[in-house]
N, C-alpha and C positions, 0 to 999 in steps of 0.2 A: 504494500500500500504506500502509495505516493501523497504527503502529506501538502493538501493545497490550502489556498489564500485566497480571497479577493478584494481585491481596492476597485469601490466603486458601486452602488446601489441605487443609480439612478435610473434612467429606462433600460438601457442592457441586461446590468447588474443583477435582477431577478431572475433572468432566465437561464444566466452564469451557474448561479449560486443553485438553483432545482439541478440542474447538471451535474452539478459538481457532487451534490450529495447522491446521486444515483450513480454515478459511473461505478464501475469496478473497481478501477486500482487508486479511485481515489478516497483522502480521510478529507473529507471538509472539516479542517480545523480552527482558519479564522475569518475575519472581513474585518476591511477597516472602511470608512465612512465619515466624512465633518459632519452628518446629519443623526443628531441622536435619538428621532421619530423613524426615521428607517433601520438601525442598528438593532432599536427596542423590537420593531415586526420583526425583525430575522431571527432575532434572538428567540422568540415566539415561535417561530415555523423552525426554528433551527436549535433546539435546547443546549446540544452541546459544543455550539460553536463559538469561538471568543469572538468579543465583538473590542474594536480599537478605533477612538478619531482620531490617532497619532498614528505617521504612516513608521517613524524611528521606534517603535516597540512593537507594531505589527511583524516591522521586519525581525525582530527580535525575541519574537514566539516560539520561532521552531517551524516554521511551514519549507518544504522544500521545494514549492510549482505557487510562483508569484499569477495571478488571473485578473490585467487591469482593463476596466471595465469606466474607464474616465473621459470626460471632455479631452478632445484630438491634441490641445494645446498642451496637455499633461502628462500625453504620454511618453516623450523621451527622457524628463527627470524621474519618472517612477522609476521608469523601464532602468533605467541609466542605476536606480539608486539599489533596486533589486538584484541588478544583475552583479553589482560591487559587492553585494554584500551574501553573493552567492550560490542566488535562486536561480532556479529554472526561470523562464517568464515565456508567458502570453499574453498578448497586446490585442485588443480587438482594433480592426479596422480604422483608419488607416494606421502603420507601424508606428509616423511621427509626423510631424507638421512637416516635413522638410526632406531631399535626401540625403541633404548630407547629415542632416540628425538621426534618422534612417541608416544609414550605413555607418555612422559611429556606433550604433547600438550591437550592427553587426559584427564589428571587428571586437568589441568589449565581450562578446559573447563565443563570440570565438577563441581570443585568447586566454578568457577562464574554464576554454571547454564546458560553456552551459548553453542549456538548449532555448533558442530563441525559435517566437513563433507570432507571425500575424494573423487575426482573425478572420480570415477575409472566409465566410461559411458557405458560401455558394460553390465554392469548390470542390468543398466535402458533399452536394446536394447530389444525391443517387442519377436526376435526370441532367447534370451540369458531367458529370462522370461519362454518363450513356454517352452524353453528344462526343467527348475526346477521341472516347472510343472509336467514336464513327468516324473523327476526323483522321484516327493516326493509321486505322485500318485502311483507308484509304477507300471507303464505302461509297462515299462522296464525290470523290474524284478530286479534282484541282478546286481550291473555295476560291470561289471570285470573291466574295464580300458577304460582309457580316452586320446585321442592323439591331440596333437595341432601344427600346421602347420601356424608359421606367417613370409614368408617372403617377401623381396621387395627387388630393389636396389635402396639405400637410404631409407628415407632422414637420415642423418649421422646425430647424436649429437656433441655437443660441450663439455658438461660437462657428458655426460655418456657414457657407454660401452649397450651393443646392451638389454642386459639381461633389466636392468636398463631401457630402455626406450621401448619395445616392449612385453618381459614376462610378465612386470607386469600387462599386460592386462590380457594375459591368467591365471594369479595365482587368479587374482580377480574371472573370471569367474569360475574357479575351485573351490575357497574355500566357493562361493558363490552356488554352486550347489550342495557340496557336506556337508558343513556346519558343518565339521572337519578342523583339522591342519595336517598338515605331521607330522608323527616323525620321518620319516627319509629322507634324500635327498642328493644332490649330482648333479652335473653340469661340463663340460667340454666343449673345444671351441677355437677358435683362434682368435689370431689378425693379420688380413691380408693384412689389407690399415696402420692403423693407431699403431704405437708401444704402446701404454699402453692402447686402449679400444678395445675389442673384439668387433667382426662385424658378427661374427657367432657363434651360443652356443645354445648348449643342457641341459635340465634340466631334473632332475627324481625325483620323490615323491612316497614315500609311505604314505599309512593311514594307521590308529589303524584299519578301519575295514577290511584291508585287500586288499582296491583296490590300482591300484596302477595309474600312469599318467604321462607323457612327453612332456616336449612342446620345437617344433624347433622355432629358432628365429636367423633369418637374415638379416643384411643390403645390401650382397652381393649375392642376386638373381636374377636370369635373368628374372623371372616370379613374380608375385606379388600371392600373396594363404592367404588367412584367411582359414581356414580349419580347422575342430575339427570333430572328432571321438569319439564316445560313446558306447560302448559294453554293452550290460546287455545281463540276461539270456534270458528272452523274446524276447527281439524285438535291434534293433541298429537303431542309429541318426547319420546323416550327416549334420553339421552345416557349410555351406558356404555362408561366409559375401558379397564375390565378385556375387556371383547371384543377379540378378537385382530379378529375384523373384524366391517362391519356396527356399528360402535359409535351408529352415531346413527340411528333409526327413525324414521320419522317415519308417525302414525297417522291415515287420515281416520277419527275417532272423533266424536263430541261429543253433545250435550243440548239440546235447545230447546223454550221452554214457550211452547205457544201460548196468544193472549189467550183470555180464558176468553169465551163468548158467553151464561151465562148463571150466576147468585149458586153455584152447585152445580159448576160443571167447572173440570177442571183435568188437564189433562193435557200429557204429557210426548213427546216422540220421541227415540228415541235413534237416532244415526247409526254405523253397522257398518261403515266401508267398509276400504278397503285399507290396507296397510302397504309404506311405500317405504323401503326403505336406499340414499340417495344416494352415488354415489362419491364418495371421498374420499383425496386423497393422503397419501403413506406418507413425506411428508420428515419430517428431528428438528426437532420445534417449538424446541428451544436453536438450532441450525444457523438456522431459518427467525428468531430471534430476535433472535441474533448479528448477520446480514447487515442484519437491518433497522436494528438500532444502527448499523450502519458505514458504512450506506447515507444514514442522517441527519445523518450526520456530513460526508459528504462534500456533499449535498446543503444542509445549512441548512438541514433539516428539522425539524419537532418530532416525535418519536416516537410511536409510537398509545399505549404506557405511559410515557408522559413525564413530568415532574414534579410536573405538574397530578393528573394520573390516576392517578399515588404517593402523591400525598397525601391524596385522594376515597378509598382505599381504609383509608388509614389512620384517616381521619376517621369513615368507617362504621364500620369496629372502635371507635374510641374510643365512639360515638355508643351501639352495645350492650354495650359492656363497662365505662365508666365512668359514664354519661351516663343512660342508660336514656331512658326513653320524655322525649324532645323538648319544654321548656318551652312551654303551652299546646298541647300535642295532649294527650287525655286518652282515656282507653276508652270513654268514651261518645264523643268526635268519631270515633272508629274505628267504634262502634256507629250515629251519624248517619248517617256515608258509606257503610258496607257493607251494615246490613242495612235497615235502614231504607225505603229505594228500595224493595228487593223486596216489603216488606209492602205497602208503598204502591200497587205498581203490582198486587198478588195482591188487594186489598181494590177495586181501580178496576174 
C-alpha cells in the first residue's frame, strides 16, 4: 500500500479524494486544504484521514504519493515543494502555468528519481484509448485532420481564460494520438463576459507530418458537445463523450481521385460503407488513472502522462496562445506543403 495525500478540495479535489480511498494500492492518509468547512466534510466522509491547512506539516505526515488538486497558478511551488521533500506527485491538468516551470518540475523529478505525473484523464478514457489504437494500427489509413468541439455554458474559471482550462484537454488527447508536436500554431477568440479571460477561442496546429487539427473551446454555449473528428484515408471516427453509449463510430466512409487519363477528366469516388461502434469499457478513467500513477510508482515506471508529456502539452498551449505561428514557418510554407502537391499532381 502506497500511502497518498491531497492538496486541494475545491471542485476536482472531491472526486481525487473518493478515488483515492477506493483504489487498491492506495492508504488515503491525509488532505490539506486553507478551507476548514471543506477539511470538517472530508473528515466526515473520511474518518481516518488527517486533515492539515499547512501544506509544511502535511508534507511532514508521512504520505508517500503527493495528489494536487489546486488552482493552475499553484501548481509548480507545490509540485516543486513535494517533490524536494521526496514525494511521489500528481498534478492535475495543466502540469504548471508555464514550460519552463513544467520542465523544471521534470528534471527535479528526475534527478530525485521520483515519479512525476500530469492529470491530463482523457487519456486514460477507454474510448480516447480505442481511437490510438485505431490510429497506430493503421485502421484509418493516412489522418488528414483532426477537429474538436468542447463547449458548454460555464463553468467559468477564476484564475484562467477558457483555452487554459478546456483545450488542454483536447491538446493532450491530440498529442497523445498522434505522438508528434506542432510546429506551427496559432489561436484566436474573444472575451465576452469577462474583460481579461477569453470564454470563447479557436486553436490551429500543424504537424511535421503534414496533418493538420483545431479545436473549439467555449464557456458560452447554449449546448454542451464533447465532439472530435478524425479523417484518415480509409475509414473516419466520430468520438462523442456526451453518448451515454456507442461514443466512438467508426465510418468506412472516404474520397479518392483517380488519375485523370486525359487534359478534361476528373473524377471523384466516394466510398459509402459501414458504420462500426466498437466495444468499449465502462471503468472511471480517474480510477483507471489513479492505479496507473500507483502502478508506476511501484514499478519504476515513467507514466504515459509523465512529465515529458506535461510539459508537450503545455508547450503546445504556449506555442498558440503566446507564440503564434513558429519562427520560419510562414503561410505560404503551409500553402507549399498543403496545396501545392494537389495542383501539381491535378495539372500532371
Amino acid at each position: 500500500m502506497i500511502k497518498t495525500g491531497l492538496i486541494g478540495l475545491g471542485y476536482w479535489g472531491p472526486n481525487l479524494a473518493r478515488v483515492l480511498a477506493q483504489a487498491q494500492k492506495s492508504d488515503f492518509t491525509a488532505v490539506c486544504d486553507l478551507d476548514p468547512a471543506r477539511l470538517q466534510r472530508l473528515a466526515r466522509q473520511y474518518p481516518g484521514v488527517k486533515t492539515f491547512a499547512d501544506v509544511n506539516r502535511f508534507l511532514d505526515c508521512g504520505v508517500d504519493a503527493v495528489f494536487i488538486a489546486t488552482p493552475i497558478g499553484t501548481h509548480h511551488d507545490l509540485a516543486r515543494r513535494a517533490l524536494l521533500a521526496g514525494k511521489h506527485v500528481f498534478v492535475e491538468k495543466p502540469l504548471a502555468d508555464t514550460s519552463a516551470r513544467a520542465a523544471e518540475l521534470t528534471e527535479i523529478a528526475s534527478s530525485l528519481s521520483r515519479t512525476l505525473m500530469a492529470g491530463h484523464t482523457f487519456v486514460y478514457s477507454p474510448p480516447v484509448v480505442k481511437i490510438k489504437e485505431l490510429i497506430d494500427s493503421g485502421a484509418l489509413g493516412d489522418v488528414h485532420y483532426l477537429s474538436f468541439s468542447r463547449v458548454n455554458l460555464g463553468l467559468y474559471s477564476k484564475d484562467v481564460d477558457v483555452v487554459w482550462d478546456l483545450a488542454v484537454h483536447d491538446v493532450s488527447i491530440l498529442l497523445y494520438w498522434l505522438g508528434e508536436m506542432p510546429e506551427c500554431a496559432q489561436s484566436f477568440g474573444r472575451c465576452c463576459v469577462q474583460r481579461a479571460k477569453r470564454d470563447v477561442a479557436n486553436l490551429w496546429f500543424q504537424f511535421p507530418s503534414g496533418r493538420v487539427a483545431w479545436c473549439e473551446v467555449s464557456w458560452l454555449s447554449p449546448q454542451k458537445m464533447r465532439r472530435t473528428c478524425i479523417v484518415g484515408s480509409e475509414r473516419m471516427v466520430v468520438y462523442d463523450d456526451t453518448e451515454p453509449s456507442e461514443k466512438v463510430r467508426v465510418y468506412d466512409k472516404g474520397v479518392s481521385l483517380r488519375r485523370p487519363e486525359n487534359f478534361g477528366e476528373f473524377q471523384l469516388s466516394y466510398r459509402m460503407g459501414d458504420m462500426v461502434a466498437p466495444h468499449l469499457s465502462n471503468a472511471e478513467p480517474l480510477l483507471i488513472e489513479v492505479d496507473h500513477f500507483l502502478d508506476c510508482i511501484e514499478a519504476g515506471k515513467q507514466p504515459r502522462t509523465g512529465g515529458r508529456f506535461g510539459e508537450d502539452v503545455v508547450r503546445a498551449i504556449e506555442m498558440a496562445t503566446d507564440i503564434g505561428w513558429k519562427p520560419g514557418c510562414s503561410l505560404e510554407d503551409i500553402f507549399d506543403r498543403n496545396v501545392k502537391p494537389e495542383l501539381a499532381g491535378e495539372a500532371a
